[in-house]
C-alpha positions in Angstrom: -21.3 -24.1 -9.8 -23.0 -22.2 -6.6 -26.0 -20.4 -7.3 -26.0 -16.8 -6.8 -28.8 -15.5 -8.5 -30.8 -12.9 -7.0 -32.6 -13.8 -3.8 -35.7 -12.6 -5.4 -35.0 -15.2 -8.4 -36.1 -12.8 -11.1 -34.0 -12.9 -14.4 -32.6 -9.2 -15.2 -32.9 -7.8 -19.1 -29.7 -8.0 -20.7 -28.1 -5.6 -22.6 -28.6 -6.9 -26.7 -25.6 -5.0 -27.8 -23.3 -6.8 -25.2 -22.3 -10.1 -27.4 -18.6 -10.5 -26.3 -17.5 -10.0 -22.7 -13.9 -10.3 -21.8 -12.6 -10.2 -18.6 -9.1 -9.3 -17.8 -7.6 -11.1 -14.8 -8.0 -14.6 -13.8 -8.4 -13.9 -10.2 -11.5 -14.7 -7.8 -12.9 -11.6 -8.9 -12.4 -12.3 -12.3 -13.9 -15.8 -12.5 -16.7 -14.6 -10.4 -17.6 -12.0 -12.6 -17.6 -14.7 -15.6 -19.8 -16.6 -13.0 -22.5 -14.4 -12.3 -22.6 -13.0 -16.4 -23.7 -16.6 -16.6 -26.0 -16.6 -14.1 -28.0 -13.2 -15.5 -29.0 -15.0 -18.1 -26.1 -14.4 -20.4 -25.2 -16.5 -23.4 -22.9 -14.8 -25.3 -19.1 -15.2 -25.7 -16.8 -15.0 -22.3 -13.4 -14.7 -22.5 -10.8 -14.5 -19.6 -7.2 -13.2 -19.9 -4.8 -14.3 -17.2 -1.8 -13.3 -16.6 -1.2 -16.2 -14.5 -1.3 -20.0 -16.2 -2.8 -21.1 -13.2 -6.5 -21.4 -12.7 -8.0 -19.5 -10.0 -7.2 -20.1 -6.4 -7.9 -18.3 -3.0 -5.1 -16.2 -2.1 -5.9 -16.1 1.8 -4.6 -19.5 2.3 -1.8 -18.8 0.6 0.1 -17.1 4.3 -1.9 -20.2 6.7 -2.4 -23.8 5.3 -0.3 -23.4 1.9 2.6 -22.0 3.9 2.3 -24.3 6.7 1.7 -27.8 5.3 3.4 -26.8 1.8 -0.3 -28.2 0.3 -1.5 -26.0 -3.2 -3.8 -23.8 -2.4 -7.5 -24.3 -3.2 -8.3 -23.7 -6.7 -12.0 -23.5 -9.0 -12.4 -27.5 -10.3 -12.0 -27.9 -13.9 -15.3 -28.7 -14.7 -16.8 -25.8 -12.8 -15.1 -23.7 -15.4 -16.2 -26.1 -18.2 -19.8 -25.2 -17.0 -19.5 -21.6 -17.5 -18.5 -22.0 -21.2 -15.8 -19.6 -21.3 -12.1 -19.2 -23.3 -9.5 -19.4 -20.5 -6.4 -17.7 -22.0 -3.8 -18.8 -19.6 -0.3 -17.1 -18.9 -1.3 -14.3 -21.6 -1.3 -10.5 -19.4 -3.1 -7.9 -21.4 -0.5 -5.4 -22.8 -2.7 -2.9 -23.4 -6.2 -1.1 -23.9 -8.0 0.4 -26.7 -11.4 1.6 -25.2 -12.5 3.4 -28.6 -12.4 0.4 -30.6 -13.0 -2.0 -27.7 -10.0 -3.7 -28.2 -7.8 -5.1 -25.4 -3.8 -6.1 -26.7 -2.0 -9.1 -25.8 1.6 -8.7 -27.0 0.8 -8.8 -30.9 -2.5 -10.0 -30.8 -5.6 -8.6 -29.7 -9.4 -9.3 -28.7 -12.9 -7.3 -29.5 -15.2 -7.2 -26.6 -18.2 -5.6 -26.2 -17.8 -5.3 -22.6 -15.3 -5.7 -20.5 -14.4 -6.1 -16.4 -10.7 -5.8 -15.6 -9.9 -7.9 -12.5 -5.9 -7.3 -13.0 -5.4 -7.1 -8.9 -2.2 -6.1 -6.9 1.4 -7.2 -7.0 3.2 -6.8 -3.7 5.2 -3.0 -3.5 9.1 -3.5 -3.2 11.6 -1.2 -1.2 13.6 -0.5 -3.8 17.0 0.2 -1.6 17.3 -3.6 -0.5 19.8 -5.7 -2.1 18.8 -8.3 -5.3 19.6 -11.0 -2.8 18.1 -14.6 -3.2 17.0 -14.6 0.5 14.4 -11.4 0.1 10.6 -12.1 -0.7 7.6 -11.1 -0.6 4.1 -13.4 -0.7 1.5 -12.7 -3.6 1.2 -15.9 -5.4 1.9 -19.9 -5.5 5.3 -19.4 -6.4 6.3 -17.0 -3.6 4.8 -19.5 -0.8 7.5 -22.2 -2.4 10.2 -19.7 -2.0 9.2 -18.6 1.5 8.6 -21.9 2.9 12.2 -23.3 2.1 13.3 -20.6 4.0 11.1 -21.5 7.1 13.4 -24.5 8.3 14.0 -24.7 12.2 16.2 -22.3 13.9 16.6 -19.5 11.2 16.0 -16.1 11.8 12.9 -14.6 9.6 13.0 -10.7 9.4 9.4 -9.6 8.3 9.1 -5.8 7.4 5.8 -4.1 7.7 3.5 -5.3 10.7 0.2 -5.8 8.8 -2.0 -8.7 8.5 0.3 -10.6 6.0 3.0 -10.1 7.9 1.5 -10.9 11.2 -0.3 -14.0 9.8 3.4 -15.2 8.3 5.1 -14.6 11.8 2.7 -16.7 13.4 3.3 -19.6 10.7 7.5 -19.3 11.3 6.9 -19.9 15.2 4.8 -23.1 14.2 7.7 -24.0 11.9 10.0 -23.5 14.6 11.8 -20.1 13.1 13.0 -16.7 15.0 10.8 -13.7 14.0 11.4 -10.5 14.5 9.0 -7.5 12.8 9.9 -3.8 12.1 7.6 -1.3 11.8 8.2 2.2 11.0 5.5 3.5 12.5 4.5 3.6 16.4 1.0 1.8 15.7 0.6 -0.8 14.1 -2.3 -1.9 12.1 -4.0 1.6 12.8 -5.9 2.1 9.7 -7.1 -1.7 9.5 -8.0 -1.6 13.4 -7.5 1.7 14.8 -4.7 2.7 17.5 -6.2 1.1 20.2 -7.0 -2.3 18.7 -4.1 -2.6 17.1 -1.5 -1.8 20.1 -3.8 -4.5 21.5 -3.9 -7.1 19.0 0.4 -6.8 18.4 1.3 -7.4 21.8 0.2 -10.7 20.8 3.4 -11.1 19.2 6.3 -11.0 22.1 3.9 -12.8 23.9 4.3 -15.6 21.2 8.3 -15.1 20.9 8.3 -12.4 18.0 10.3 -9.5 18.3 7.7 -6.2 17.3 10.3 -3.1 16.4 7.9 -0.3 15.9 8.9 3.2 14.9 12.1 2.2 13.0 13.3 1.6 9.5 16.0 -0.1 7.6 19.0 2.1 8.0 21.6 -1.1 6.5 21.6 -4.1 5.3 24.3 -6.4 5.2 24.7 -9.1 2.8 27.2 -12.2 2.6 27.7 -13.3 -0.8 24.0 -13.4 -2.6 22.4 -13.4 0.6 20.9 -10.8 2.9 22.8 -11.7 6.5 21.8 -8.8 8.9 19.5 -5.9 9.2 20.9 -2.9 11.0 18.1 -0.6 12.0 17.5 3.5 12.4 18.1 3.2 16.2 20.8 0.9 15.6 19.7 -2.6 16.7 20.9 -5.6 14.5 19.2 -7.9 13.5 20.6 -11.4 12.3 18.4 -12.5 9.2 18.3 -15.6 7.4 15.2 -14.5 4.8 14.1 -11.5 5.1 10.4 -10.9 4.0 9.3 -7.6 2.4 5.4 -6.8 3.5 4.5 -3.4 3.1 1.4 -3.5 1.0 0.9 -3.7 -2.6 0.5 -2.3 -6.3 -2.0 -1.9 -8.3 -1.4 -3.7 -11.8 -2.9 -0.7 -14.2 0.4 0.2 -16.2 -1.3 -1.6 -18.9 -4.4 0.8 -18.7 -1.6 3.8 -19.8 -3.8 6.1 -22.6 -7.0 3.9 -22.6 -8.8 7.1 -21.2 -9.6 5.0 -17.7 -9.2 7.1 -15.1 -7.2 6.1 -12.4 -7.0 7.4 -8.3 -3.6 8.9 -7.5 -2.7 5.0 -6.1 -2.8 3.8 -9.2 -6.1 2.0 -8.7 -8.9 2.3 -11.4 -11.5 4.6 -10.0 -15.2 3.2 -10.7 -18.9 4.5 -9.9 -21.4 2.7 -7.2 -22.1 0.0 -10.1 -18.2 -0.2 -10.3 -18.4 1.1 -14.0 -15.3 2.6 -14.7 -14.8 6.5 -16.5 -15.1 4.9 -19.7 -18.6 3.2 -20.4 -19.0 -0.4 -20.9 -15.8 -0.8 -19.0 -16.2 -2.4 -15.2 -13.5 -3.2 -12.6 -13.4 -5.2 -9.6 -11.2 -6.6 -6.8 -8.0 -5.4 -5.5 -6.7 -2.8 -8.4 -9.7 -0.5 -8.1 -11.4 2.4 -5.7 -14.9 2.3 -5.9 -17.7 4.5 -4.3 -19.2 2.7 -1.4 -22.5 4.5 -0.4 -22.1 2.7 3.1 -19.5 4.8 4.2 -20.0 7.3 1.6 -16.5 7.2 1.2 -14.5 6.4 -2.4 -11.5 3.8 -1.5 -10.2 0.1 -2.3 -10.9 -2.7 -0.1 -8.1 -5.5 -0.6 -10.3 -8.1 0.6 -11.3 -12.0 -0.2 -14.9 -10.6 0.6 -14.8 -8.0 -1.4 -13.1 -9.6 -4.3 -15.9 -12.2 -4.5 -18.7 -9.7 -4.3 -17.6 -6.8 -6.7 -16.9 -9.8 -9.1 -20.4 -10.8 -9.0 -21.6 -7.2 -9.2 -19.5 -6.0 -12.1 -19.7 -9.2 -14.2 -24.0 -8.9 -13.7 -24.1 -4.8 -14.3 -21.7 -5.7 -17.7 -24.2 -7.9 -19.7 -27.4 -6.2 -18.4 -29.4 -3.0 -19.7 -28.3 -0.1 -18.0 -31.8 0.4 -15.9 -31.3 -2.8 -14.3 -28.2 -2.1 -12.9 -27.7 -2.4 -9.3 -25.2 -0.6 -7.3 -23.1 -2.2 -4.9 -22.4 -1.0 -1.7 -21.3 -3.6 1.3 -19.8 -3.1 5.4 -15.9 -3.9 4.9 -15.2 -7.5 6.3 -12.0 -9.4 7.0 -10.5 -11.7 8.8 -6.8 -13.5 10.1 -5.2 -15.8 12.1 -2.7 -15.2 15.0 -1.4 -17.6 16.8 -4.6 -20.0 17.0 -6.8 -17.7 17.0 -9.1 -15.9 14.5 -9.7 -12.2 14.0 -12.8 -10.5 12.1 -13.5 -7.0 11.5 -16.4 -5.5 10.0 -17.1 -1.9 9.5 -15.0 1.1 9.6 -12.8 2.6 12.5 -12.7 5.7 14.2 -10.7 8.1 16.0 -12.6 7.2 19.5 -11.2 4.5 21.9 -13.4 1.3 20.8 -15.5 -0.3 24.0 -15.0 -4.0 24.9 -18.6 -5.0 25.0 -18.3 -8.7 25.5 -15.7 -11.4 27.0 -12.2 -10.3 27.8 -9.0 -9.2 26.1 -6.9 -10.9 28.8 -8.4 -14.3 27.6 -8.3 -13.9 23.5 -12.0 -13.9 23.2 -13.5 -10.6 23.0 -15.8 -8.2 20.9 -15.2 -4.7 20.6 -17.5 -1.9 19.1 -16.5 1.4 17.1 -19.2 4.3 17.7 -19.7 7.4 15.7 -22.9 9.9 15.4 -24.6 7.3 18.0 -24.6 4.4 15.7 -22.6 1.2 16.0 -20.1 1.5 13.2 -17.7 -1.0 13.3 -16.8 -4.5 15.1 -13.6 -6.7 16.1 -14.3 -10.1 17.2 -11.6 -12.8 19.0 -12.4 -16.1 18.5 -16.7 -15.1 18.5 -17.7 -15.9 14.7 -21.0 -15.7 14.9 -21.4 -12.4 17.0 -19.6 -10.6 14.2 -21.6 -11.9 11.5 -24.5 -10.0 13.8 -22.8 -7.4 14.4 -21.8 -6.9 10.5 -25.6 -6.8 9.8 -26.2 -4.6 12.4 -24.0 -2.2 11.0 -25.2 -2.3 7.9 -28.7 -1.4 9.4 -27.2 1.7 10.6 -28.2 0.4 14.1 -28.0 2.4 17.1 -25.0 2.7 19.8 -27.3 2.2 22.5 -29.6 -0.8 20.9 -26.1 -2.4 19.7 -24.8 -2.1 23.2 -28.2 -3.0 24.9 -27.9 -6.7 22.6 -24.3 -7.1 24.4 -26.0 -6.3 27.8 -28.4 -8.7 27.6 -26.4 -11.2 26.4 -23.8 -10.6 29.0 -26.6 -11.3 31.8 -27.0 -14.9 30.3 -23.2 -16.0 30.1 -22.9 -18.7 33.0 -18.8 -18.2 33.9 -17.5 -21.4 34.9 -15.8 -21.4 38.4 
């Protein structure tokens, strides 16, 4: 099991009246909130309900290698979960929440915890107007990769809708499998909020360049099916589109229905709203991953971050600040971080966006190896690198150290004056 205890190695006092945790959601945040319980120094009784019979796995590889070479994808070694001495209830989703008897139901039966981390994620969000047709899907878990790849043979037509990363990331894997791809999306930018307008015009251009057909600004105005199947898409501006799966990717859902009348508040998304120590409305009760918005003190902005980086760290936080006394809490507070692959090559983003054009600060869009900068109130606050990995793990700390615009640009400058271009 990797050791993440506290750089400073000091063991934190635990909370005496916390004898039972249970954690809801098998999920990377889930196990890593288990994990780091463990690593406080706690010895009491961990239980994890899953909804999934699976054991943990990382989702990110579930749109690259899984969907590529049809290979599982990675998942926590049995005896790494033996070590942390916990109850794995498999295929068993929680039903329901009783918060003033700190009880959570599962069907008939039920478990006492004395504190509790819900780790219940997302599922994918449908458009419910599409046809129950055996050729529509979406990509969340194992199974869905088995359903999309048998669909991925050469020479069929994939019609992704919603030009996100997931999307963007499964277009690229059809072109390797030797598929047409065409993408609508109904707005005129796309991947504004995850890049901003400019970056994100940038980055999708990418995609005709690599034979995928980007319809932005349009919807789904028909679609056509031919016995069980979806055949063709017709569009708002009329433009057909002749579909062989068809691949809904438009975000996804929080999974808090079973939180209705527990007293935990939820944001209007349907996300579990938590504190800076990602403690939840009702005390004793933590959250962390996909299904909840948390207060970041960062950006000073309250919001959900449907990360792999921010999965594994809010699981470590939450499952620490549930089995320790209340002083020795620590709040978590992090620089947003992500990245994808397009088309052979890999894209990282840490920080925030803004509404000002971002400046190219190092290499060149025209060759697919670039950084780019976000400024705002003359600090550096947010950075896209193409195909430079270690520049944005630099740049991610200097963001985080609230680092000038002009000493964040001054680092490129100088750097720039030692890069020898080869004739």
């Amino acid at each position: 099991m990797p050791d993440r205890r506290p750089a400073s190695g000091i063991m934190t006092a635990l909370n005496p009246e916390v004898e039972h945790l249970v954690v809801v959601g098998g999920s990377l945040a889930g196990l890593r909130a288990a994990e780091s319980a463990r690593l406080s120094g706690f010895n009491g009784e961990i239980t994890v309900v899953s909804a999934e019979e699976e054991f943990p796995y990382d989702r990110p590889a579930l749109s690259k290698q899984c969907l590529l070479d049809g290979v599982p994808a990675p998942t926590l070694r049995d005896d790494e979960l033996r070590d942390l001495q916990l109850s794995w209830l498999g295929g068993t989703a929680a039903t329901g929440l009783d918060t003033e008897n700190r009880v959570v139901h599962i069907g008939e039966r039920t478990i006492s915890y004395s504190a509790l981390v819900i780790a219940t994620g997302t599922r994918a969000r449908s458009l419910p107007h599409l046809p129950q047709a055996a050729n529509v899907v979406t990509l969340r878990d194992e199974r869905d990769v088995a359903a999309l790849r048998d669909g991925l043979t050469p020479g069929k037509n994939l019609t992704i809708i919603g030009a996100g990363i997931i999307g963007a990331e499964i277009a690229t894997a059809a072109r390797k499998l030797g598929c047409e791809a065409t993408i609508i999306e109904a707005t005129q930018y796309p991947l504004e909020r995850a890049l901003g307008r400019h970056l994100g015009l940038m980055l999708s251009e990418w995609h005709g360049q690599n034979g995928v057909a980007l319809q932005t600004g349009v919807t789904v105005a028909d679609v056509e099916t031919d016995g069980d199947r979806v055949a063709k898409v017709t569009l708002s501006d009329g433009t057909e589109v002749p579909t062989d799966l068809l691949l809904v990717s438009i975000g996804v859902v929080p999974n808090t229905e079973w939180l209705e009348g527990s007293g935990v508040v939820l944001a209007p998304d349907g996300s579990i709203l938590c504190d800076e120590y990602l403690e939840t409305s009702v005390p004793g009760v933590y959250a962390a991953g996909d299904v909840i918005s948390w207060y970041n003190a960062h950006t000073d902005r309250t919001g959900r971050l449907e990360t792999w980086t921010s999965a594994n760290e809010q699981g470590t936080s939450a499952g620490e600040n549930a089995v320790v006394t209340r002083d020795e809490r620590r709040p978590y507070s992090t620089v947003p971080y992500f990245w994808s692959d397009w088309y052979g090559r890999r894209i990282q983003f840490a920080g925030v966006v803004t509404d000002r054009e971002p400046q190219i600060v190092h290499g060149s869009p025209e060759k697919y190896r670039f950084v780019a900068l976000f400024e705002d109130d003359g600090k550096v606050v947010g950075a896209l690198a193409v195909d430079e990995p270690s520049k944005i793990m630099k740049d991610r700390r200097r963001i985080g150290q609230r680092t000038s615009w002009d000493d964040a640009l001054e680092v490129y400058r100088k750097l720039n004056e030692t890069v020898v271009v080869a004739p």
